[in-house]
TORGUKOL-647093 format. One record per residue: residue in one letter; y, z, x of N, C-alpha, C in turn; residue number from 0. Coordinates in steps of 0.05 Angstrom, whole numbers. Layout:
<rs>
<r rest="A" n_north="Y" n_up="Z" n_east="X" ca_north="Y" ca_up="Z" ca_east="X" c_north="Y" c_up="Z" c_east="X" nr="NUM"/>
...
</rs>
This chain:
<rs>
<r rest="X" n_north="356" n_up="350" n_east="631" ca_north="344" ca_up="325" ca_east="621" c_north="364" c_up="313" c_east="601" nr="0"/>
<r rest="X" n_north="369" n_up="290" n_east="613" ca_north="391" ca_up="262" ca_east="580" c_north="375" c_up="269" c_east="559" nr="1"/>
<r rest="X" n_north="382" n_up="251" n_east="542" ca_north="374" ca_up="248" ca_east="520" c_north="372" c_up="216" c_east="526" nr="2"/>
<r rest="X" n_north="348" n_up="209" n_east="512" ca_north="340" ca_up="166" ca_east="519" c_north="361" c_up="160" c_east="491" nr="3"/>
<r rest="X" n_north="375" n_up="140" n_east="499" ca_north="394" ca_up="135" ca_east="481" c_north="381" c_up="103" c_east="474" nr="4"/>
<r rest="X" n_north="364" n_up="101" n_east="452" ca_north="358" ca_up="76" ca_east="451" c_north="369" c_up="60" c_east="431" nr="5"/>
<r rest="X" n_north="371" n_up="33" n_east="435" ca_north="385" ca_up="11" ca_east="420" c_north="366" c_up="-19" c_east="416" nr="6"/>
<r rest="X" n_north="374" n_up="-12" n_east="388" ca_north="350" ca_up="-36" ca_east="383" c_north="369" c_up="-62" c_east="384" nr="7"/>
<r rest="X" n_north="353" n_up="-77" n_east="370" ca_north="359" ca_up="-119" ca_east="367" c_north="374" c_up="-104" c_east="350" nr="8"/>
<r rest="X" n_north="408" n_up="-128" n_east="370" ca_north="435" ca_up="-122" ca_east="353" c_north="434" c_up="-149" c_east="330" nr="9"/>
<r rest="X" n_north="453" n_up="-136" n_east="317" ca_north="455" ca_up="-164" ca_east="289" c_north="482" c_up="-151" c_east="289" nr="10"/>
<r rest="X" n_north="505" n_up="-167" n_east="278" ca_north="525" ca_up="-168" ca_east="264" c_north="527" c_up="-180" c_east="238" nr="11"/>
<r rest="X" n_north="536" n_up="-156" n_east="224" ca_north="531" ca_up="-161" ca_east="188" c_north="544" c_up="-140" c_east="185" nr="12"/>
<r rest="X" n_north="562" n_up="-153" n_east="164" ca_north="584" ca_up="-136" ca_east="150" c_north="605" c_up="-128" c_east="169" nr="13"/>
<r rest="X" n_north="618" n_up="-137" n_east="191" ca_north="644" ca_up="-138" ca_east="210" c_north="631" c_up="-105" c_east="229" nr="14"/>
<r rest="X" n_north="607" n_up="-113" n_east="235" ca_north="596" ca_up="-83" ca_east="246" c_north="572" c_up="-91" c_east="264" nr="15"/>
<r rest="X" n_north="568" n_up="-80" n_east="286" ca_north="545" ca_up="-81" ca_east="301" c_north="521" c_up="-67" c_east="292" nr="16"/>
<r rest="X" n_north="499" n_up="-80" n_east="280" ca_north="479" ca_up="-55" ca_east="275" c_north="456" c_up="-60" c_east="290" nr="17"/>
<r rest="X" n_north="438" n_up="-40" n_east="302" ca_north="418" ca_up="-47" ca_east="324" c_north="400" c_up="-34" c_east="311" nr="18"/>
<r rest="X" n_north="379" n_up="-55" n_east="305" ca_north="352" ca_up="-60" ca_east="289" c_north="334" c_up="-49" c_east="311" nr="19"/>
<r rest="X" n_north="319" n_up="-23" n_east="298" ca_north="302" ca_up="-11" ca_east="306" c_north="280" c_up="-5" c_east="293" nr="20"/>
<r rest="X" n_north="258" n_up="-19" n_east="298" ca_north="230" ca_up="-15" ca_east="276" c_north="217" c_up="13" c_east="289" nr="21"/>
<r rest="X" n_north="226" n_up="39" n_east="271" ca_north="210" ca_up="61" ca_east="275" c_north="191" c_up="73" c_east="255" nr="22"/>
<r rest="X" n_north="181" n_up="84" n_east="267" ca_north="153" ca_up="99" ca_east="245" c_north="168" c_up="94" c_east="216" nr="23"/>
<r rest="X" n_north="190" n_up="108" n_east="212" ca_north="194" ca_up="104" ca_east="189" c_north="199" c_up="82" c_east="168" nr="24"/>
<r rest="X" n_north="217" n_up="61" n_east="193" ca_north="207" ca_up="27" ca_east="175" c_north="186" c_up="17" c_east="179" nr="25"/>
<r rest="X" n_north="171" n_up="25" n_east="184" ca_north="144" ca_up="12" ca_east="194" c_north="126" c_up="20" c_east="168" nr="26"/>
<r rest="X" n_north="127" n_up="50" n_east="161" ca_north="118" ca_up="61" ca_east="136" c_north="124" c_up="45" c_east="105" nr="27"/>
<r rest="X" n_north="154" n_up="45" n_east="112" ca_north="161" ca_up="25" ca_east="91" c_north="154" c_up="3" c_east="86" nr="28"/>
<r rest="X" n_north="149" n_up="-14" n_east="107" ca_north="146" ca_up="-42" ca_east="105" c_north="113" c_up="-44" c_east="92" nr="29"/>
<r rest="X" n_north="100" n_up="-28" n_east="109" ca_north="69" ca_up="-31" ca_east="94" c_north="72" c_up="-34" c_east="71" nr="30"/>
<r rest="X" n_north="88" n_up="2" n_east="65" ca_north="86" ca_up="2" ca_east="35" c_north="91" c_up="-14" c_east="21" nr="31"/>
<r rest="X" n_north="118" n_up="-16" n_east="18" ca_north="132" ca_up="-34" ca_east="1" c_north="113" c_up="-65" c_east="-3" nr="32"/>
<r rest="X" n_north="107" n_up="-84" n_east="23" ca_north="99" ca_up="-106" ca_east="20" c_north="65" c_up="-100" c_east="20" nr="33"/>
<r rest="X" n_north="56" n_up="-86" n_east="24" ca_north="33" ca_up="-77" ca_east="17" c_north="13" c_up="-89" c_east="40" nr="34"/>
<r rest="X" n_north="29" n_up="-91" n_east="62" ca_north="10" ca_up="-103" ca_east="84" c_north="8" c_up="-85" c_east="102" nr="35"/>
<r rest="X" n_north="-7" n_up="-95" n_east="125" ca_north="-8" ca_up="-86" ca_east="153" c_north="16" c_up="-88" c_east="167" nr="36"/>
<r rest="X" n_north="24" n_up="-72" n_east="186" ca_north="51" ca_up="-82" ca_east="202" c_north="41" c_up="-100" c_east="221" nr="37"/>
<r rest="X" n_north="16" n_up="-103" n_east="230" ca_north="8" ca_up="-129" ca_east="245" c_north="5" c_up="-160" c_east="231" nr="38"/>
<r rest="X" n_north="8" n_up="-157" n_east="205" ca_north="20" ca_up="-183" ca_east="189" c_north="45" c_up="-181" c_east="183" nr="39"/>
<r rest="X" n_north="64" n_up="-176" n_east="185" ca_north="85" ca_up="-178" ca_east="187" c_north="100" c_up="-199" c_east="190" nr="40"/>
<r rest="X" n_north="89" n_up="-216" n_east="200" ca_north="97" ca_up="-253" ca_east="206" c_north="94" c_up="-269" c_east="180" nr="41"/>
<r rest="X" n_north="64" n_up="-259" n_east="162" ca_north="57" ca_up="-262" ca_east="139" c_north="92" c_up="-279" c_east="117" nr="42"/>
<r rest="X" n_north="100" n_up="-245" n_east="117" ca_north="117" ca_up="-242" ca_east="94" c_north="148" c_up="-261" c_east="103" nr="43"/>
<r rest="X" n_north="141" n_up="-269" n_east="133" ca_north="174" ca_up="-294" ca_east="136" c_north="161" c_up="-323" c_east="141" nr="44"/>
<r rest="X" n_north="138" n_up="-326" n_east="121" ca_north="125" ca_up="-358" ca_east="132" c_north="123" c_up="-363" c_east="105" nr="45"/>
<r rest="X" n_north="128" n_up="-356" n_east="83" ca_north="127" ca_up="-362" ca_east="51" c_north="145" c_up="-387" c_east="54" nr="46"/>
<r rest="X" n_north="151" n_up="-402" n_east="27" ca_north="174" ca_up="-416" ca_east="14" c_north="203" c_up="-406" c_east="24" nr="47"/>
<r rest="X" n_north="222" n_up="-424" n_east="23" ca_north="250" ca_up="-415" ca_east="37" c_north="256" c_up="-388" c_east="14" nr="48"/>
<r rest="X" n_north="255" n_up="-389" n_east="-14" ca_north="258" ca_up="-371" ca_east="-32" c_north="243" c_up="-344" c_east="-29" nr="49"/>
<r rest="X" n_north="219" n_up="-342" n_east="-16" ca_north="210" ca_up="-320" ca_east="-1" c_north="216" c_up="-308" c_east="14" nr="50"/>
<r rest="X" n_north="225" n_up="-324" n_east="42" ca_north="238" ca_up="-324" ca_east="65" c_north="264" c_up="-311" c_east="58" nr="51"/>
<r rest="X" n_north="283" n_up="-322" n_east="39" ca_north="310" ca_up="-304" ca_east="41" c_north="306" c_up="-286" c_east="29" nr="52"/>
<r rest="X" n_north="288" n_up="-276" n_east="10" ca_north="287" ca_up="-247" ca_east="-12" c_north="267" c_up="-227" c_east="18" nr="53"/>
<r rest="X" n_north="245" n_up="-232" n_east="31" ca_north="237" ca_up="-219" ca_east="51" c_north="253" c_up="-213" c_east="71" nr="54"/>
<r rest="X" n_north="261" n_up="-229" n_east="84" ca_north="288" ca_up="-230" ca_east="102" c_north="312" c_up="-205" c_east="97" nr="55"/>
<r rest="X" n_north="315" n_up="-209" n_east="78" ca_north="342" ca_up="-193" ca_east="59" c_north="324" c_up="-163" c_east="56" nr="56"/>
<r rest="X" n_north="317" n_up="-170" n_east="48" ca_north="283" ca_up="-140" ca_east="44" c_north="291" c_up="-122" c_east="76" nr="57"/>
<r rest="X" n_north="277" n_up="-134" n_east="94" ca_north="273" ca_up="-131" ca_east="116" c_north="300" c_up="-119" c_east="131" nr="58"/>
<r rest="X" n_north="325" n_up="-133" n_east="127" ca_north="351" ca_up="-130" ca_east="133" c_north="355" c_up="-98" c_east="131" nr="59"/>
<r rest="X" n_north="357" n_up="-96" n_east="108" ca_north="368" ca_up="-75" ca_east="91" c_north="348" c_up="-55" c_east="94" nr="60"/>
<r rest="X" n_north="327" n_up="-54" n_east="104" ca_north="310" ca_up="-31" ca_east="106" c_north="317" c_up="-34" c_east="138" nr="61"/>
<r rest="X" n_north="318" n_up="-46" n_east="159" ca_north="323" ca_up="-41" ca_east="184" c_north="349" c_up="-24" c_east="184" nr="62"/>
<r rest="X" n_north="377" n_up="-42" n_east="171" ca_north="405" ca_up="-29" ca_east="172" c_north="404" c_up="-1" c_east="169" nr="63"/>
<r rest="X" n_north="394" n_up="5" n_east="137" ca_north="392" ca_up="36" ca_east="133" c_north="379" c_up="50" c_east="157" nr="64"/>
<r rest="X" n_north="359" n_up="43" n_east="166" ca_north="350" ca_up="57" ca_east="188" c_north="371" c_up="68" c_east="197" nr="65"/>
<r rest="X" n_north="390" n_up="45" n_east="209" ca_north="407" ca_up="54" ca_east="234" c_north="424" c_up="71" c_east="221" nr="66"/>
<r rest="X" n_north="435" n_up="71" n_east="199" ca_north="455" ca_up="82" ca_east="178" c_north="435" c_up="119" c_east="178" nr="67"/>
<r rest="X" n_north="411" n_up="117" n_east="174" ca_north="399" ca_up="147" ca_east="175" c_north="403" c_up="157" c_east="205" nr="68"/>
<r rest="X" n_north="391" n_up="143" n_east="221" ca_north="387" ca_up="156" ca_east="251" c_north="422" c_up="174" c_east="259" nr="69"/>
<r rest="X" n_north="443" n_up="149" n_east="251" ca_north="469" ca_up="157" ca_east="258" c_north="483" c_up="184" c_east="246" nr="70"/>
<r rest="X" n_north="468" n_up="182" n_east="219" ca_north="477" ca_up="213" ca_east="201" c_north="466" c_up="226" c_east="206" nr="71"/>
<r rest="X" n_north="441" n_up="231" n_east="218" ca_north="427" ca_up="251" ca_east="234" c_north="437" c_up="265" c_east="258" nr="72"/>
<r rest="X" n_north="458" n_up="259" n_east="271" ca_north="477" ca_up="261" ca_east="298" c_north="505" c_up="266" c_east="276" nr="73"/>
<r rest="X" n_north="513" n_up="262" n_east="262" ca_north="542" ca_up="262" ca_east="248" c_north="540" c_up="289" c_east="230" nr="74"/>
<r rest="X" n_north="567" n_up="304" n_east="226" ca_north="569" ca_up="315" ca_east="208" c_north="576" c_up="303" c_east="170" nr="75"/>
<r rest="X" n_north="598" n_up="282" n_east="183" ca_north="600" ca_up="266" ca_east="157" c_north="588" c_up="240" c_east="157" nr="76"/>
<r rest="X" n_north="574" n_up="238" n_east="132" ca_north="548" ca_up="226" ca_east="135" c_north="569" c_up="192" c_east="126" nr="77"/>
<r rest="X" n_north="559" n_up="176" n_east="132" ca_north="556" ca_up="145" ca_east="122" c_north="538" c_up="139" c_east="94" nr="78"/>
<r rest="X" n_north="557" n_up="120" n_east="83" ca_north="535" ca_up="116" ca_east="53" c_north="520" c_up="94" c_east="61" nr="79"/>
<r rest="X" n_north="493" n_up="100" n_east="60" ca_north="471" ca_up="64" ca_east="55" c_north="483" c_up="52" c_east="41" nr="80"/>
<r rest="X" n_north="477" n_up="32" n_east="54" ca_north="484" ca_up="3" ca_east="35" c_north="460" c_up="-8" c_east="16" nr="81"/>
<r rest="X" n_north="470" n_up="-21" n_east="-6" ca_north="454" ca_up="-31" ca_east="-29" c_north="444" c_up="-59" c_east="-22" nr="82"/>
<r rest="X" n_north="411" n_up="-63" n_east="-21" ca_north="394" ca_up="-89" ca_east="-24" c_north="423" c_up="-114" c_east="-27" nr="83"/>
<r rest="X" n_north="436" n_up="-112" n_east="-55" ca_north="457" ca_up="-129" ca_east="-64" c_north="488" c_up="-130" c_east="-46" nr="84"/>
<r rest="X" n_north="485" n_up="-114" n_east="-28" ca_north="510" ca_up="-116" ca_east="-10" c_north="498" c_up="-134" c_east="10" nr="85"/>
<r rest="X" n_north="472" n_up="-123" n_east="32" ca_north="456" ca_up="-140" ca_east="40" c_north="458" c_up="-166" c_east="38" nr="86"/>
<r rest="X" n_north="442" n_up="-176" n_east="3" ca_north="441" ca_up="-200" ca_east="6" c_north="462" c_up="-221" c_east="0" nr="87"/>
<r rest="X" n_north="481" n_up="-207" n_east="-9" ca_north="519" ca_up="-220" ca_east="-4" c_north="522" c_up="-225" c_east="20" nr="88"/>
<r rest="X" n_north="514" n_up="-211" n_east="45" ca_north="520" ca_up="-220" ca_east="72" c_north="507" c_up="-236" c_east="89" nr="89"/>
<r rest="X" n_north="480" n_up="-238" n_east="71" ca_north="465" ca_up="-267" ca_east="91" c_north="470" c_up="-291" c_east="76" nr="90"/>
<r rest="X" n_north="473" n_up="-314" n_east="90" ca_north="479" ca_up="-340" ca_east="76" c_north="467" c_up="-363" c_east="97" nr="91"/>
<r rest="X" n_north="464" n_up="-380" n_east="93" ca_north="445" ca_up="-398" ca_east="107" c_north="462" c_up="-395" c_east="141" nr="92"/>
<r rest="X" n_north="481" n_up="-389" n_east="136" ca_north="503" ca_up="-387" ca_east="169" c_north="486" c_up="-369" c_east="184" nr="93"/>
<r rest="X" n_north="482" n_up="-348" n_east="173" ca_north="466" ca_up="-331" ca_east="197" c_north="438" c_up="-316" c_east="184" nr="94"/>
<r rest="X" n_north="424" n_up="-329" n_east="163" ca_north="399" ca_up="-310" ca_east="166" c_north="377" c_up="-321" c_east="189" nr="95"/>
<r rest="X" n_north="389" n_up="-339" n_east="213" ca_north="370" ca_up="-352" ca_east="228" c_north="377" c_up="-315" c_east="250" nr="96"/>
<r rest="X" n_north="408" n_up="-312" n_east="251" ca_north="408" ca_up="-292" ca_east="256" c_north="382" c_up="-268" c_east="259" nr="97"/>
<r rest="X" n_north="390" n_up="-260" n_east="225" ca_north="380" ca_up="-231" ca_east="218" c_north="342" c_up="-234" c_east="224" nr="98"/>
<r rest="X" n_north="345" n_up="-266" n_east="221" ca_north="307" ca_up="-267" ca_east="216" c_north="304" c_up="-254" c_east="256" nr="99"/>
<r rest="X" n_north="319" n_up="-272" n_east="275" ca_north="313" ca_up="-257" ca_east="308" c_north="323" c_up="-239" c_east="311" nr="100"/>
<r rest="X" n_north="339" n_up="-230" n_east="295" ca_north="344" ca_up="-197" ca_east="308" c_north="322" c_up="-168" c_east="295" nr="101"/>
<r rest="X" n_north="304" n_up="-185" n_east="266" ca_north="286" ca_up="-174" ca_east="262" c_north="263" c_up="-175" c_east="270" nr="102"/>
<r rest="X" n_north="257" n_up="-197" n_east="280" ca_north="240" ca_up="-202" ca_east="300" c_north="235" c_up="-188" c_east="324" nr="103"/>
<r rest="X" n_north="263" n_up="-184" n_east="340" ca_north="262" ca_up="-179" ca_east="373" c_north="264" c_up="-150" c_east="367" nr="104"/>
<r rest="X" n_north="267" n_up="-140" n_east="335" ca_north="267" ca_up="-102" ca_east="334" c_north="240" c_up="-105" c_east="331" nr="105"/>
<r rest="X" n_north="218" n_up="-112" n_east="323" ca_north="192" ca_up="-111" ca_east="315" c_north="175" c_up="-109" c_east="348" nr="106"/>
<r rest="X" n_north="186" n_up="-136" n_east="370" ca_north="164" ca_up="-143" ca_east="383" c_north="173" c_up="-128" c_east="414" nr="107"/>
</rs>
């Protein structure tokens, strides 16, 4: 038997491919953290544009790490997560139309 090698919604951020995968464990987070249902989820990217980029950026950086955990889980030498503040240095009005569909198409 393979192993299912799955790949979520790619984004490029930070000169790197990362493929956005909403699993149990961002899914956990996201409740938590925003204190909702993961079936509102749409909720938290329909605010003010000032909501929109701090959620967005939120959202980013909890998908990325994902991929940053899953990969050190397979590696001996691990990768460091990246910081909320590295994150939101890398979205800028150029591509968070980006990060908002590649968080999207990892969700749906």
């Amino acid at each position: 038997m393979s192993d299912l090698n799955v790949k979520g919604a790619k984004l490029n951020l930070l000169n790197k491919d990362w493929y956005l995968l909403f699993t149990v464990n961002v899914i956990d987070k996201v409740q938590e953290d925003f204190d909702i249902h993961i079936n509102d989820l749409k909720e938290i990217l329909d605010g003010s544009k000032k909501e929109f980029f701090r959620n967005i950026s939120y959202l980013t950086w909890i998908l990325v790490n994902e991929q940053i955990e899953i990969e050190n889980d397979n590696k001996t030498e691990q990768q460091e997560f990246l910081s909320l503040p590295a994150i939101k240095r890398s979205i800028s009005n150029r591509n968070v139309n980006q990060c908002f569909d590649a968080s999207v198409s990892a969700y749906t």
